[in-house]
N, C-alpha and C positions, 0 to 999 in steps of 0.2 A: 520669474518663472523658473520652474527645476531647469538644473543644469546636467547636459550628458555629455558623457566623454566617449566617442565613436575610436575603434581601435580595430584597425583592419589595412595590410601592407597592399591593397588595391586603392590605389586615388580615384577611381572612380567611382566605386563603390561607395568611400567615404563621400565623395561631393553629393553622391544620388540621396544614400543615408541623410546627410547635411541638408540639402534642399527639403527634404519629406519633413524633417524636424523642426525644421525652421517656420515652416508653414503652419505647424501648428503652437509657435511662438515660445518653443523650448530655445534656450541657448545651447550650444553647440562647442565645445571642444574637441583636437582631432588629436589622434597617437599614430603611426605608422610601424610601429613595432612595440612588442611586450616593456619593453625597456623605459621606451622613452613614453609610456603606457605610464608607468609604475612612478616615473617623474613629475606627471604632471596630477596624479592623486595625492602626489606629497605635498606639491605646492598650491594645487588649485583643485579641492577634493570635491566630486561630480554630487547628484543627486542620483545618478543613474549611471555605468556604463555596459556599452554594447562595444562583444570582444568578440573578432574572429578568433577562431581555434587554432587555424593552420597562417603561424607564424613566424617569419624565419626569425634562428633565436632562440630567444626565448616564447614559446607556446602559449598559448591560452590555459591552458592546465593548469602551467608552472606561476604566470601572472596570477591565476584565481587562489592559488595555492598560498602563495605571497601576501596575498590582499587579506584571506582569512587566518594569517599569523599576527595579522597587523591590528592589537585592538582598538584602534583610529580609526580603521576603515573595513573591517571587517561588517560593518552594517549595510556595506552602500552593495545594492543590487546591481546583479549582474545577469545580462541575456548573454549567453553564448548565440557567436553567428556562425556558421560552416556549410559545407558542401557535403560534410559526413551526418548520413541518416542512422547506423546503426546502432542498435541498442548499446552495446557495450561503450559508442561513446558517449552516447547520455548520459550512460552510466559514472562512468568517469568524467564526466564534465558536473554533476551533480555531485556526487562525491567531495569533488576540489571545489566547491563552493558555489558552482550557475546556480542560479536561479529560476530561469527558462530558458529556452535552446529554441533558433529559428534557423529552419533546412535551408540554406541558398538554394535556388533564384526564391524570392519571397516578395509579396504583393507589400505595395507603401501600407495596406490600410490593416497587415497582418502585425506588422512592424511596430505599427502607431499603438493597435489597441493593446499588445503584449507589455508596450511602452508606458503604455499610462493605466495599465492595470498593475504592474509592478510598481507605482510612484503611490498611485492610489492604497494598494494594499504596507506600505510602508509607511503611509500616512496616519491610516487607520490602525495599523500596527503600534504606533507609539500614542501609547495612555497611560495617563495615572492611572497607576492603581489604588488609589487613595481617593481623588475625585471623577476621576471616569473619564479626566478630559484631555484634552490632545494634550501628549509633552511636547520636551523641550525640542526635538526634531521637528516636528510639526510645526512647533511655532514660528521655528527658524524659514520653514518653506511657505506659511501660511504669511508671513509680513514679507520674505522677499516677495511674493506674488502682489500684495496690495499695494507694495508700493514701487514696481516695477512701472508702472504706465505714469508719464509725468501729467498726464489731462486730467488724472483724478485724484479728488479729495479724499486724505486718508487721515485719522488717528489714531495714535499707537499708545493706552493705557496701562500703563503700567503698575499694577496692584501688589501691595504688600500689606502683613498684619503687624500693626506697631504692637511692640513689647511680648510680640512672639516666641522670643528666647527668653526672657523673663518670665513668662507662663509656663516655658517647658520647667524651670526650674521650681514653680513655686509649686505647679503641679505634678503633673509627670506628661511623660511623652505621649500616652494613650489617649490623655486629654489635648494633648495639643495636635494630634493627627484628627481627633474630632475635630476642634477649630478650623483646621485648615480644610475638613469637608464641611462644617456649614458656611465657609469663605466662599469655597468653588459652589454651592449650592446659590447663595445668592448673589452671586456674580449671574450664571448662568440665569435664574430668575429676572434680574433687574436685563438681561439682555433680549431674552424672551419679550418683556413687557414695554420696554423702553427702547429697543433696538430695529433694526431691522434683519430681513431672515438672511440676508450675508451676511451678518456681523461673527464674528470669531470668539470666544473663549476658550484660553488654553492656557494650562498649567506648567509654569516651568520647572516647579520643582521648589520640594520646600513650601515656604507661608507666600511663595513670588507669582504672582497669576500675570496674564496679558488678556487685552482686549482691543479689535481690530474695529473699527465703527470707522462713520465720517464727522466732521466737526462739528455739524448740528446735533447730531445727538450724545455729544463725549460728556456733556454736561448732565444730561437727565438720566442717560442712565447708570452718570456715578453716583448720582444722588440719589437713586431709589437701591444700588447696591448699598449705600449707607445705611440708608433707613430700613431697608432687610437683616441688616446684619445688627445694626446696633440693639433690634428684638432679640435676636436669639442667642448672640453671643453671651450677654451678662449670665444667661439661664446654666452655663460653662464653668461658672464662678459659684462659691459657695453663699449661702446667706448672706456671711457676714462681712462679706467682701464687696456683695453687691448695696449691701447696704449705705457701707461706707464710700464704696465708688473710686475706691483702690484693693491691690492687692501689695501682698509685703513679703518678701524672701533673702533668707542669707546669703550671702554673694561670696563669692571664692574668699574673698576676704577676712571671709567670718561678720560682715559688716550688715545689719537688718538694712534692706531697702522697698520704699515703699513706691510701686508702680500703677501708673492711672489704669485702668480696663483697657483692654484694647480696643483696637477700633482700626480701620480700614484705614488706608494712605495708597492716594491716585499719584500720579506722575505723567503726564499728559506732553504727546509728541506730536505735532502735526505737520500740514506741510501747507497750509494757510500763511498767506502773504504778511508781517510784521502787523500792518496798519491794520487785518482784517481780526486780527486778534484782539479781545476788550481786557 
């Protein structure tokens, strides 16, 4: 489940924040000042945090300021929390990086959905652009959640195009951003047809895809992403390459080399007991 880092010099506060979080099975990290804020994004960097404004110290301002110099962590969303309503500090708290701003005293249920419309929208924020489909942040939130709960069956497919770099060379690169969208096209297909409607596809970037299934279906629907793919890819290749059932290019070397079609390679992770494995 996403991870937030609560940062606010009231201990009360935080434990209230902390209990409201926890309820709804986010993990929880605390900061008690800007500083020791800034410490624990380096070592142990949030999905989300919530930063009171009035800090002694170092400020909420100055933290958000810091965080958007940093281009490590300059993605990670941030609610400003306070007791200050006025425009001009919204102003200045948008500026320096918030993201949304919630007025102290604030209801748990204002908190939550502010909370999980900022995780949500930073979810849906990272896409290819090339396939449409969740990146590599996504992916990173979308398996720690599947496989946070130890009662359920999860597996983790890991998809790549063999001789991928060999096509960009023998083709060009235009042709191998095709390939990598009719990859993600039938992956998404084979998971539509052979998956179930939780199951995941997400693009990490590159010819590298994921998919999040359970163990009974990791088998069918790599096998119908095979057989999706191995139709349309050849059509990528020229006649006379499909005819042959290789392609051939000079290698840094200056050396002709001759390489089979490509074709899909699964990598499969689960979390199925040794014995239950065939």
């Amino acid at each position: 489940m996403s991870k937030i880092l609560v940062v606010d010099d009231e201990p009360l506060i935080v434990e209230m924040i902390e209990d409201n979080l926890k309820s709804e099975d986010y993990t929880v990290t605390k900061a008690y000042s800007g500083e020791e804020a800034l410490s624990l994004v380096e070592s142990d960097p949030p999905d989300l945090i919530l930063l009171d404004l009035m800090l002694p110290g170092m400020d909420g301002y100055e933290v958000c300021r810091q965080l958007q110099r940093d281009a490590r962590f300059n993605h990670i969303p941030i609610i400003m929390l306070t007791a200050k309503s006025a425009v001009t500090d919204r102003v200045t708290g948008y500026e320096r990086g918030a993201d949304d701003y919630i007025t102290k005293p604030f209801e748990a249920d204002e908190l939550l959905i502010r909370v999980r419309a900022q995780i949500r929208y930073r979810y849906h924020e990272d896409r290819s652009a090339l396939t449409g489909l969740p990146g590599n942040e996504a992916v990173k939130v979308a398996i720690e959640e599947r496989t946070s709960s130890p009662d359920e069956e999860w597996s983790i497919i890991y998809v790549d195009i063999e001789h991928f770099t060999a096509y960009n060379e023998a083709y060009s690169f235009t042709d191998g951003d095709e390939l990598i969208r009719q990859a993600g096209t039938c992956l998404k297909q084979a998971v539509h047809e052979q998956g179930q409607p939780e199951d995941f596809v997400g693009h990490i970037g590159g010819d590298d895809f994921v998919i999040l299934t359970t163990p009974d279906y990791s088998q069918q629907i790599t096998d119908r992403a095979t057989a999706l793919f191995n139709v349309v890819a050849p059509e990528l290749f020229n006649a006379a390459d499909r005819a042959r059932g290789y392609f051939s290019f000079l290698n840094h070397a200056g050396e002709q080399v001759e390489v089979p079609l490509t074709e899909l390679s699964f990598d499969v992770v689960d979390n199925l007991p040794d014995e239950e494995i065939e």
